[in-house]
C-alpha positions as CSV (number, residue, x, y, z in Angstrom):
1,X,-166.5,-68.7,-12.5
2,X,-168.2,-66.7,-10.1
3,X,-167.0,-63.5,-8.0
4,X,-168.5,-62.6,-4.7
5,X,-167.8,-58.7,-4.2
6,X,-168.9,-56.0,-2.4
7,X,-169.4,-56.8,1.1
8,X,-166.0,-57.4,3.0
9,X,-163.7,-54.0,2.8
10,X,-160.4,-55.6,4.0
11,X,-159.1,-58.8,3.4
12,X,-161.7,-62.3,3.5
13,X,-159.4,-64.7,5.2
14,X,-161.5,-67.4,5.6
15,X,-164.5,-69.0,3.8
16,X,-166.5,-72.1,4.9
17,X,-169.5,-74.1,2.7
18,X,-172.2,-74.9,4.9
19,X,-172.7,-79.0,5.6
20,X,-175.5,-80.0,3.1
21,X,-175.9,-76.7,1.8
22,X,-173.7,-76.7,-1.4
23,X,-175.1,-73.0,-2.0
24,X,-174.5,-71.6,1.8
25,X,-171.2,-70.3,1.7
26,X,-170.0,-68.3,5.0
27,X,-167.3,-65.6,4.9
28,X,-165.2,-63.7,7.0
29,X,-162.7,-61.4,6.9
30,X,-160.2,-58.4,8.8
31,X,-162.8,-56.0,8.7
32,X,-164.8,-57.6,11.3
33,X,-167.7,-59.2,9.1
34,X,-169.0,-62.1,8.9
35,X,-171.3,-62.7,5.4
36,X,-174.1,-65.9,4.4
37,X,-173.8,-65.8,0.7
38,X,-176.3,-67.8,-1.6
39,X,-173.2,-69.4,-4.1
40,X,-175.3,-69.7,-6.7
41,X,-176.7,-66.6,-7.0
42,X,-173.8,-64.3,-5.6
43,X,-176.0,-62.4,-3.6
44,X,-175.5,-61.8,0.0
45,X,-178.2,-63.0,1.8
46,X,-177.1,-61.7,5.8
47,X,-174.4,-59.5,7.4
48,X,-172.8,-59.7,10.7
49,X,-170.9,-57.1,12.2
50,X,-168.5,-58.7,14.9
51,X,-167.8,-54.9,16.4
52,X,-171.4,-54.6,17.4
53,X,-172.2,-58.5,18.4
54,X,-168.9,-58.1,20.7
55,X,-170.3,-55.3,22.7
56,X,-173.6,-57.2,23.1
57,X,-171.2,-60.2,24.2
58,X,-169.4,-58.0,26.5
59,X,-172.6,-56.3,28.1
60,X,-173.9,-59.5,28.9
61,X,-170.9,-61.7,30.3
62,X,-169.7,-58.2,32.2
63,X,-166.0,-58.7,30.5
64,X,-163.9,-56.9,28.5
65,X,-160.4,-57.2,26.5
66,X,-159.6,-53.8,24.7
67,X,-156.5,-54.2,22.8
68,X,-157.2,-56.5,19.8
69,X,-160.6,-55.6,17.4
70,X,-162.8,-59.0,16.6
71,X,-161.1,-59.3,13.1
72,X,-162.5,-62.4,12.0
73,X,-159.6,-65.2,11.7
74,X,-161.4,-68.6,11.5
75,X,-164.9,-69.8,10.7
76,X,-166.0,-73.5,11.0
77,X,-169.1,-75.8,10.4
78,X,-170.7,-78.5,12.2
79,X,-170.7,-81.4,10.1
80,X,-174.5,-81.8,10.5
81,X,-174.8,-78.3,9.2
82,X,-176.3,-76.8,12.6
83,X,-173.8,-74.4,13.8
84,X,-171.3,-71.9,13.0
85,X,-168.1,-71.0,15.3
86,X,-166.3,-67.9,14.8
87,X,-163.1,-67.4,16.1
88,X,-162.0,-64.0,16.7
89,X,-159.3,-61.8,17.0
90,X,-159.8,-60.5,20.1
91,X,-159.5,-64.4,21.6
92,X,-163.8,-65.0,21.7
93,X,-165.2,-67.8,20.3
94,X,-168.6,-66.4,18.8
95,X,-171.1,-69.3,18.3
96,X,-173.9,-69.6,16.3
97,X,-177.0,-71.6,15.2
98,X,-178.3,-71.6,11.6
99,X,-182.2,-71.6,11.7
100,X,-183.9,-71.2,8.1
101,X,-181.8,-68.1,6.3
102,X,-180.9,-66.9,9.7
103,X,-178.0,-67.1,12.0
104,X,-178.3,-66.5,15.9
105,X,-175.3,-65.8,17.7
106,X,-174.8,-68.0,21.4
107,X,-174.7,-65.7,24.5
108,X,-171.2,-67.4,25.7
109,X,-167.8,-65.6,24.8
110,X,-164.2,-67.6,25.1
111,X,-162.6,-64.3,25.8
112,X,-161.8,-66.4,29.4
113,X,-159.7,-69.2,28.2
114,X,-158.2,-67.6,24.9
115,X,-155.9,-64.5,26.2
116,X,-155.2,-63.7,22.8
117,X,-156.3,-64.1,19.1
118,X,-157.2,-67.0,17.8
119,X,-155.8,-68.8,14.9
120,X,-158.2,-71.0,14.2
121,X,-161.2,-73.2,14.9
122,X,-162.8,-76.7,13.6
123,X,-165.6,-79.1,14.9
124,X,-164.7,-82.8,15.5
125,X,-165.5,-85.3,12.7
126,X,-169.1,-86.3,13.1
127,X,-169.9,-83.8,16.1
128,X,-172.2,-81.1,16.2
129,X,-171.5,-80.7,19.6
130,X,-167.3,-81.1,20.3
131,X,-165.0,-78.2,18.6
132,X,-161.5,-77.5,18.8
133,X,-159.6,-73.7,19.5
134,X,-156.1,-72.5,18.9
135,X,-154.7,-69.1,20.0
136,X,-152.0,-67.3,19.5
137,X,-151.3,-68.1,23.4
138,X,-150.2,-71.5,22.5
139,X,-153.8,-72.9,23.9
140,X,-155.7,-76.3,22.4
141,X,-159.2,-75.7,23.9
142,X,-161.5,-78.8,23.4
143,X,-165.2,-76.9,23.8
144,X,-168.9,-78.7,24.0
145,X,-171.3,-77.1,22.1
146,X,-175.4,-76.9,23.9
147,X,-177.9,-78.2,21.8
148,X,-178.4,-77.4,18.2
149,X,-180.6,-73.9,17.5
150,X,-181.8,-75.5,13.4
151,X,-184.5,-77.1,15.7
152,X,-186.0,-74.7,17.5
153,X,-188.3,-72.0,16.8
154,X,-188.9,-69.6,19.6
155,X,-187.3,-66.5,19.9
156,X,-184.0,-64.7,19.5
157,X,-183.3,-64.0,23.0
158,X,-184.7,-67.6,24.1
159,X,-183.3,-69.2,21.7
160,X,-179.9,-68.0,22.2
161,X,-179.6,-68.4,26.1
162,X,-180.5,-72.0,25.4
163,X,-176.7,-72.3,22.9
164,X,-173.4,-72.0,23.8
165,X,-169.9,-74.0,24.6
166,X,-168.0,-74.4,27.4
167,X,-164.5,-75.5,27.7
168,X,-163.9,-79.3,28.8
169,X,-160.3,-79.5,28.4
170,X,-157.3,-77.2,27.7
171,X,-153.6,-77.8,27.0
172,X,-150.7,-75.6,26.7
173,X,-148.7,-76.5,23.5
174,X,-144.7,-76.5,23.5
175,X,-145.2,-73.7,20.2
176,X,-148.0,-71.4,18.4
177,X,-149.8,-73.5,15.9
178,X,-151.1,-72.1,12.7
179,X,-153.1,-74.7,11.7
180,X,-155.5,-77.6,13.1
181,X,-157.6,-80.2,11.6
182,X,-159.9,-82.9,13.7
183,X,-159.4,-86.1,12.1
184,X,-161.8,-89.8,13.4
185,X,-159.9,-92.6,13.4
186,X,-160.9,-95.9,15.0
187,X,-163.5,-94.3,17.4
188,X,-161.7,-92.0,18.9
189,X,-160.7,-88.2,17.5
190,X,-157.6,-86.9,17.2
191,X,-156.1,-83.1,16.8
192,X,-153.6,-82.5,14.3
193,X,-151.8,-79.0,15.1
């Protein structure tokens, strides 16, 4: 039995394993952090403060949404291990790409389509590249995810206009869903709310 302490101060809601990394274990929680742990070890191997990435978000899509902080409600892995999504509080969609011990956050924010916070987030079955969103607002976003960052190596500001998502389809449901899972099923995908 292990205990990972010391880095969230408020609650850790949510806590994802990285896809073929049995020792990458990503958590966040209602203080706004997002932490890479090595699960072996115990040790916190990176930090992200969702406060400061926001206002880098903001500054560069020129948008803002000032009522709810970027608590950190959902996280979700690509099932080839490449990418990260964050869903936030404040209705973004934070994505990132996992490139050696680092993580570098996408440029795009969903703060346009999600109107309120999210409840949660989770890539399709076998796709890097298709992820589902649920808000509070009663909205199933289906996004597409750019090209995976684990294979490049330029810089951190090239490298992260190259990632993001944008929304392909959205649908109103009849009630606010707390829960979503992506399931395959005879070659198509389905969403389970």
């Amino acid at each position: 039995k292990r205990e990972l302490t010391g880095e969230h101060g408020n609650i850790c809601g949510s806590a994802v394993f990285r896809a073929g990394c049995a020792r990458d274990l990503v958590t966040g929680g209602y203080d706004c952090r997002v932490c890479r742990w090595d699960a072996s070890s115990g040790k916190c191997r990176m930090r992200l403060d969702m406060n400061k990435v926001h206002s880098e978000l903001e500054t560069s899509a020129g948008a803002k949404q000032l009522v709810n902080p970027p608590f950190v409600e959902d996280l979700a892995c690509s099932h080839d291990g490449s990418k990260m999504a964050v869903a936030l509080g404040d209705g973004n969609i934070v994505l990132y790409g996992f490139t050696g011990d680092r993580l570098w956050p996408s440029p795009h924010s969903g703060s346009i389509t999600h109107l309120s916070p999210l409840s949660c987030v989770t890539f399709l079955p076998a796709s890097h590249t298709h992820l589902f969103s649920l808000s509070n607002d009663r909205q199933l976003t289906l996004w597409e995810a750019k090209r995976s960052l684990a294979t490049s190596t330029s810089s951190r500001r090239s490298v992260a206009s190259q990632c993001g998502c944008h929304p392909l389809v959205q649908h109103e449901m009849g009630h606010k869903g707390n829960c979503i899972v992506a399931v395959a099923g005879e070659g198509r995908g389905r969403a389970l709310v």
